[in-house]
C-alpha positions in Angstrom: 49.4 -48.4 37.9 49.3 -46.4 34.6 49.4 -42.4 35.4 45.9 -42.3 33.7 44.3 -44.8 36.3 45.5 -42.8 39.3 42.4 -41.5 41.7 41.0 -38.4 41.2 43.6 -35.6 42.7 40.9 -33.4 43.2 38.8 -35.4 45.4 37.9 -34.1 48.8 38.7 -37.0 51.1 39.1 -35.3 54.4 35.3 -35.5 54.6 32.5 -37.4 53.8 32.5 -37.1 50.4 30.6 -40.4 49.5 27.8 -39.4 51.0 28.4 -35.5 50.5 28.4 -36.9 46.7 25.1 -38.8 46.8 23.1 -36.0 48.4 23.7 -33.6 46.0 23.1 -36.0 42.7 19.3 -36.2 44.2 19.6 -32.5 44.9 20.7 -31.5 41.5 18.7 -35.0 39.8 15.5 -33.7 41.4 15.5 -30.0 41.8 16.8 -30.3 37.6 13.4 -32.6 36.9 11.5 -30.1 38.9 12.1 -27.2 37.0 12.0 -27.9 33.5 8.9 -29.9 34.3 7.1 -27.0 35.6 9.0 -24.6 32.7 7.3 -27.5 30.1 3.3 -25.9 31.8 1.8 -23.0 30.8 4.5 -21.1 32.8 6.2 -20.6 29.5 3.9 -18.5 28.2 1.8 -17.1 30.9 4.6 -15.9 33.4 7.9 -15.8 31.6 9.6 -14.3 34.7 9.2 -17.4 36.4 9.9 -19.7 33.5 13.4 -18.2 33.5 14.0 -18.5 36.8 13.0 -22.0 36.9 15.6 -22.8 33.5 18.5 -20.6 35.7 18.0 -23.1 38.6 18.3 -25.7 36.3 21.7 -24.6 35.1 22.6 -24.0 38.6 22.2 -27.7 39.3 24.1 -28.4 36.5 27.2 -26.5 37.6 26.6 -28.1 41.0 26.7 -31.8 39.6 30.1 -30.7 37.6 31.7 -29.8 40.9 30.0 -33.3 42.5 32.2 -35.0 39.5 35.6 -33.2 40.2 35.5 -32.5 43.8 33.1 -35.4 45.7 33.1 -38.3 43.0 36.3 -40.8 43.0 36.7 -41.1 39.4 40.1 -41.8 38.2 42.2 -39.3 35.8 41.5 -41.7 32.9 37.8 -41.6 33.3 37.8 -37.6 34.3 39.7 -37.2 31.0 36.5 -39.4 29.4 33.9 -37.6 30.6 35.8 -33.8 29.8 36.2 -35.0 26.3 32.2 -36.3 25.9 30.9 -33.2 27.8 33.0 -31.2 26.0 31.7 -32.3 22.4 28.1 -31.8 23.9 28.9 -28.1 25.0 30.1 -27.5 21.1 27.2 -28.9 20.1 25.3 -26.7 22.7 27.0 -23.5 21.6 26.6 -24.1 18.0 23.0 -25.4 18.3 21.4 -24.0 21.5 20.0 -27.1 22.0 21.4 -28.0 25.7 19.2 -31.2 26.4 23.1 -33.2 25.9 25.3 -31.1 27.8 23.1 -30.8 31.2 21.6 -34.1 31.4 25.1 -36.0 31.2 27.0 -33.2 33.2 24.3 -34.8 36.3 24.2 -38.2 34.9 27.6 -38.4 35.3 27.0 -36.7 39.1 25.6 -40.1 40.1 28.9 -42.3 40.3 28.0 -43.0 44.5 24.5 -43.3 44.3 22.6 -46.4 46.0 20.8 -47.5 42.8 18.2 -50.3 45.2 17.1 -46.9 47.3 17.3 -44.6 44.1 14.3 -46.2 42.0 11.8 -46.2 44.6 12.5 -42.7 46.3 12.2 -41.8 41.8 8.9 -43.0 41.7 8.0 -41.1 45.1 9.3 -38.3 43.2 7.5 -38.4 39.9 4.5 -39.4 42.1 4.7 -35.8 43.8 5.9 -34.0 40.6 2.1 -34.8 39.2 0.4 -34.8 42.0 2.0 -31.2 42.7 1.1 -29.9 38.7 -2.1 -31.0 39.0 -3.1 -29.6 42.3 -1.7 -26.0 40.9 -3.8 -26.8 38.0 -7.0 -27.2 39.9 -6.1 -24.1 42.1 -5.6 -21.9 38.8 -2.4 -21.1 38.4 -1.8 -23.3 35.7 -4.0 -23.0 32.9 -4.8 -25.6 29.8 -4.6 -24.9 26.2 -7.4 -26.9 25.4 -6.6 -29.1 22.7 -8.9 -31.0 21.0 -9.1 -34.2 19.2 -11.9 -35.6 16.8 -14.2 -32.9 18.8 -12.8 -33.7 22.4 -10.8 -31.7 24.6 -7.6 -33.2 25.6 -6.8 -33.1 29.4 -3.2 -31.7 30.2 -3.6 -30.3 33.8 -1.7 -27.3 32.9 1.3 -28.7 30.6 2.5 -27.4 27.4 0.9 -30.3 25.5 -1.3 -33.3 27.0 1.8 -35.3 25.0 3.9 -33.8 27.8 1.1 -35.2 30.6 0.9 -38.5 28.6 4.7 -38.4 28.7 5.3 -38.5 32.7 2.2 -41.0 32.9 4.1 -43.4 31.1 8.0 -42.7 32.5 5.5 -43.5 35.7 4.9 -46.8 34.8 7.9 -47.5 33.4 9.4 -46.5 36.9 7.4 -48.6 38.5 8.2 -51.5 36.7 11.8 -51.2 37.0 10.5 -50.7 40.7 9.0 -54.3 41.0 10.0 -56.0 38.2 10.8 -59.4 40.4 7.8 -58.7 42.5 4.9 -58.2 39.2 1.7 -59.3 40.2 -1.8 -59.3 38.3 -2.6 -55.7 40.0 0.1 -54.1 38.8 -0.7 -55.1 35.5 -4.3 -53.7 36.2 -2.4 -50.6 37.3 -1.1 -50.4 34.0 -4.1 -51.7 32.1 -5.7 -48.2 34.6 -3.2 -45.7 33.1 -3.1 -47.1 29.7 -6.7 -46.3 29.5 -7.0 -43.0 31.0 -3.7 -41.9 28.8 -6.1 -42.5 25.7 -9.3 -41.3 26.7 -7.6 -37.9 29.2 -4.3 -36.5 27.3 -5.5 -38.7 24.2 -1.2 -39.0 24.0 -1.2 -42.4 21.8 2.7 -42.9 21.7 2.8 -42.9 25.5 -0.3 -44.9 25.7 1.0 -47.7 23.0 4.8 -47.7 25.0 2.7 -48.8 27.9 0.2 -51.2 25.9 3.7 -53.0 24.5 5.8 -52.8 28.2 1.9 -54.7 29.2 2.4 -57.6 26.5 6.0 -58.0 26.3 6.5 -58.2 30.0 5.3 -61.6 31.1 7.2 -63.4 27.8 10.5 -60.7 28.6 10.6 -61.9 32.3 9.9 -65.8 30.8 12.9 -65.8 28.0 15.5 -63.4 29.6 17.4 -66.0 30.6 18.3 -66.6 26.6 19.7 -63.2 26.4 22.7 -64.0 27.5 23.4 -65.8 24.1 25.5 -63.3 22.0 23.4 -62.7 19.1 20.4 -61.7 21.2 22.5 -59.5 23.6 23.9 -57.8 20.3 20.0 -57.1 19.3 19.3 -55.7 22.6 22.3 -53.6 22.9 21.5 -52.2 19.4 17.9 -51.0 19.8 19.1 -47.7 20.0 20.4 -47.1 16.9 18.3 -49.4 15.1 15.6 -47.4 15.6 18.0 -44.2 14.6 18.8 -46.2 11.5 14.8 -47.5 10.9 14.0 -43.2 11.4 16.9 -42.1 8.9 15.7 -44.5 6.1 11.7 -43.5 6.5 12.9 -39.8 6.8 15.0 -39.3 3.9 13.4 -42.1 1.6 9.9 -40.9 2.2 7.4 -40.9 -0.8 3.9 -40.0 -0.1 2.9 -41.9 -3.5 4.7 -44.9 -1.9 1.9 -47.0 -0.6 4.1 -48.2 2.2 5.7 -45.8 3.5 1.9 -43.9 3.5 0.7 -46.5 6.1 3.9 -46.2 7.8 3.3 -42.1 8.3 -0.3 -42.8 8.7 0.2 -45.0 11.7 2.9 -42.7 13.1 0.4 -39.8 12.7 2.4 -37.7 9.9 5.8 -37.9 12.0 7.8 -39.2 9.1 6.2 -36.4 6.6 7.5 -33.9 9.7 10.9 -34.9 9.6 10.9 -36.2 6.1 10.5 -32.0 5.4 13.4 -31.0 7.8 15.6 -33.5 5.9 15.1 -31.6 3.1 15.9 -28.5 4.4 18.2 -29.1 6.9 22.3 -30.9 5.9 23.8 -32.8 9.0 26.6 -31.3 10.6 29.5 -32.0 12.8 28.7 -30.0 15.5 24.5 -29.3 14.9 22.6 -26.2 14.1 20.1 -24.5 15.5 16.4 -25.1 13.9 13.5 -23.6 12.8 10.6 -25.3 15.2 7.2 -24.0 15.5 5.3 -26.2 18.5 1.4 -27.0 18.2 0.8 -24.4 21.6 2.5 -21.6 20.0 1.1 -22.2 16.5 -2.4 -21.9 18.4 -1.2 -18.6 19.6 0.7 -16.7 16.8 -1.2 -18.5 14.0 2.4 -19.8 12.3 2.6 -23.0 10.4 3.6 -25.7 12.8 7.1 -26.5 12.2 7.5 -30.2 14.4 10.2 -32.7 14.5 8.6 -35.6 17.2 11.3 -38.0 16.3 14.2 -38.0 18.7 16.7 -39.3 16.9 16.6 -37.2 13.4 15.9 -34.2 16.1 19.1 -34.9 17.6 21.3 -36.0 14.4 20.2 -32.4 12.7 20.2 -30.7 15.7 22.9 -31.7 18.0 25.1 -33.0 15.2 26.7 -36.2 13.8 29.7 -36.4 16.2 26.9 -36.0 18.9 24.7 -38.7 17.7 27.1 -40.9 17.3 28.8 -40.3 21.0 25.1 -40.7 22.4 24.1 -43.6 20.5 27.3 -45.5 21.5 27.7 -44.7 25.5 23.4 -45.9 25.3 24.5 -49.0 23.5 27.6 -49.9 25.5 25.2 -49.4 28.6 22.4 -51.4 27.5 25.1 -54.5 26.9 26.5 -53.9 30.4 23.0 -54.3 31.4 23.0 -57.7 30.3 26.4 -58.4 31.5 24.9 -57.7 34.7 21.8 -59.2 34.7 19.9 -56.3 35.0 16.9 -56.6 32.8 14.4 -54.6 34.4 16.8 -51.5 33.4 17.3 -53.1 29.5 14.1 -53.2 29.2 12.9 -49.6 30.0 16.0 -48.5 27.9 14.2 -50.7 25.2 10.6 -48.7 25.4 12.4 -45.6 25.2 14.2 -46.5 22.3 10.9 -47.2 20.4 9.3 -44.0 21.8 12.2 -42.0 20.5 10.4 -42.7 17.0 7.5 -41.2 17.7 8.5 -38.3 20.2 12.0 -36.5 20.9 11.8 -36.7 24.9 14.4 -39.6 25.1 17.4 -37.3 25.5 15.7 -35.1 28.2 17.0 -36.4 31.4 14.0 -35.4 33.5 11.9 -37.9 30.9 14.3 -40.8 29.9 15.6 -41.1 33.4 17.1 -44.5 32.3 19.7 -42.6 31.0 21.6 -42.6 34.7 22.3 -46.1 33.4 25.3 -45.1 31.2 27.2 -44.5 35.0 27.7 -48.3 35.0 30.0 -47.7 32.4 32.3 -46.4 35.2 31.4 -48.3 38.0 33.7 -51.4 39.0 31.9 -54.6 38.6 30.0 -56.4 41.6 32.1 -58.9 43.4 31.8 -62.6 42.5 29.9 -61.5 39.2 31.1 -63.8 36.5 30.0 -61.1 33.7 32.2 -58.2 34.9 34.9 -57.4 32.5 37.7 -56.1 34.9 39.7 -55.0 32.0 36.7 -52.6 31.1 38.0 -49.4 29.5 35.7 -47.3 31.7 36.4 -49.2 35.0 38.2 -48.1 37.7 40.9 -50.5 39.4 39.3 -49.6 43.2 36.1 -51.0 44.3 33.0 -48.9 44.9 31.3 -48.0 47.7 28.2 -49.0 45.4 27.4 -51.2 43.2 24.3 -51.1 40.1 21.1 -52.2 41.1 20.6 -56.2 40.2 17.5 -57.8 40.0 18.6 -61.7 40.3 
């Protein structure tokens, strides 16, 4: 055995650490989500003593999950030396930028190397289940308050969030969880259940990017579930695998090619309500950098408050490429795209497919690199997980595989 595959020296193994290391990724996983959901209400403006205790709790769990990778998780010294070297370009990126969405949500997706993936993604939905149910009940008790946003002369509900985007947002990762959740089991009332929350999405938060994410997951599903067993020929995994950054690539070429005089790229910003004017302007004004910078954003709550000129950038991947930097983008989009093919090496096409919505939302809004959104992106731990046994699509020459079997294995669906 090469000196880079040896186990982790640092592991704890006179004690339980497998299960010592799977309690405190749900710990850190949930307490994280908890937080910075609450800190995205109007807790951010109307009590910012809490709102910064609720961010330093949040770090806290991230120093946590960085101690679950070195002390409780059985990585070995090749993939240790993997993860140092992508967390490490996301902290640069986080000290040059301040934008820590990178740094935090991989430092406790990488937390989650022992986790039981069958009993993870129905205890998630429990848990977004009580993360709404908790908002809205402070909401109706008053201490959350709404910003009243309105929409061709309607009030937009939020239940106390920043933006009824934000409420839309957790809506759809609902359903999206949920269908990960019973994706072998579908029947004609969850698709009502959709249908349900599609509908109130548009007529409540009036959030149409969360609403049409759950309108296409409604339509594609039956013909996805019918012709997955196709994906396994090469060209169609390669599409798959590349959805993320085709859509980067599709958002670059709108953004710096846009021309409002251009009759098709009008409709094209008309039907993604002025997003690619948005970021067509921070083009402009911002160069890409190696490492990211630190922007200039004015949100729709605050510029109802201090009267500034709303300053937005909704698209997630020309948010991240000027903000977190080009050596960041490119790490992100390739761990999410050598995930999404180990999805289909596995069989897993419940997970490729949420991975997929995401990837088109990410046009429209920048909440797929937020960990407590996109929590698909626990997916990329497969890269290091050793293949199932008897699984004839395991590579078990994988760079990020370690030699030992796990005590878990990912979540299949076949």
């Amino acid at each position: 055995m090469l000196s880079g595959d040896r186990p982790n020296p640092f592991q704890l193994k006179n004690i339980n650490s497998q299960e010592i290391s799977s309690v405190l990724f749900y710990v850190c996983l949930w307490t994280y989500t908890f937080c910075l959901a609450y800190r995205d209400t109007t807790l951010l403006r109307s009590d910012k003593k809490t709102a910064s205790i609720l961010l330093n709790v949040s770090i806290l769990c991230v120093y946590v999950s960085i101690a679950n990778i070195i002390f409780f998780s059985d990585y070995t010294i090749k993939q240790l030396f993997l993860i140092a070297a992508i967390l490490g370009v996301f902290y640069i990126s986080f000290h040059t930028s301040h934008s820590h969405l990178l740094f935090r949500g991989f430092a406790i997706v990488f937390s989650a190397k022992r986790v039981n993936w069958e009993k993870f993604f129905l205890r998630n939905v429990c848990f977004y289940l009580f993360l709404l149910a908790s908002v809205f009940l402070c909401y109706r008790f008053g201490l959350l308050t709404g910003f009243a946003f309105t929409r061709s002369g309607s009030t937009r509900t939020d239940i106390g969030f920043s933006h009824p985007n934000v409420y839309g947002a957790y809506l759809m990762v609902l359903c999206i969880a949920w269908m990960v959740l019973r994706y072998d089991k579908l029947k004609i009332y969850d698709y009502l259940l959709f249908s349900i929350v599609a509908v109130y999405n548009w007529i409540g938060p009036n959030s149409r990017a969360s609403t049409l994410i759950i309108v296409i997951m409604i339509l594609v599903l039956p013909a996805y579930k019918y012709l997955s067993k196709w994906i396994d020929c090469k060209g169609i995994r390669i599409f798959f695998s590349l959805s993320y950054p085709m859509a980067f690539i599709f958002s670059l070429i709108c953004s710096v090619f846009y021309d409002e005089n251009n009759h098709i790229f009008y409709l094209i910003n008309s039907a993604f309500s002025g997003r690619i004017d948005f970021a067509h302007s921070f083009v402009n004004k911002y160069s890409p950098t190696l490492f990211g910078q630190k922007l200039q954003l004015v949100s729709s709550a605050q510029s109802m408050i201090n009267g500034k000129t709303p300053a937005i950038l909704d698209n997630a991947y020309i948010r991240i490429f000027l903000e977190s930097g080009i050596l960041s983008t490119i790490l992100f989009l390739g761990i999410i795209t050598l995930a999404s093919y180990k999805l289909i090496c596995n069989h897993q096409f419940n997970l490729l497919l949420g991975l997929c919505l995401f990837s088109i939302y990410g046009i429209f809004e920048y909440r797929i690199s937020k960990l407590y959104y996109n929590f698909l992106l626990l997916t990329i731990v497969f890269l290091f997980q050793a293949p199932a046994s008897d699984n004839q699509y395991s590579k078990t020459n994988n760079f990020f595989q370690s030699e030992r079997k796990d005590f878990t294995t990912p979540f299949h669906t076949t």
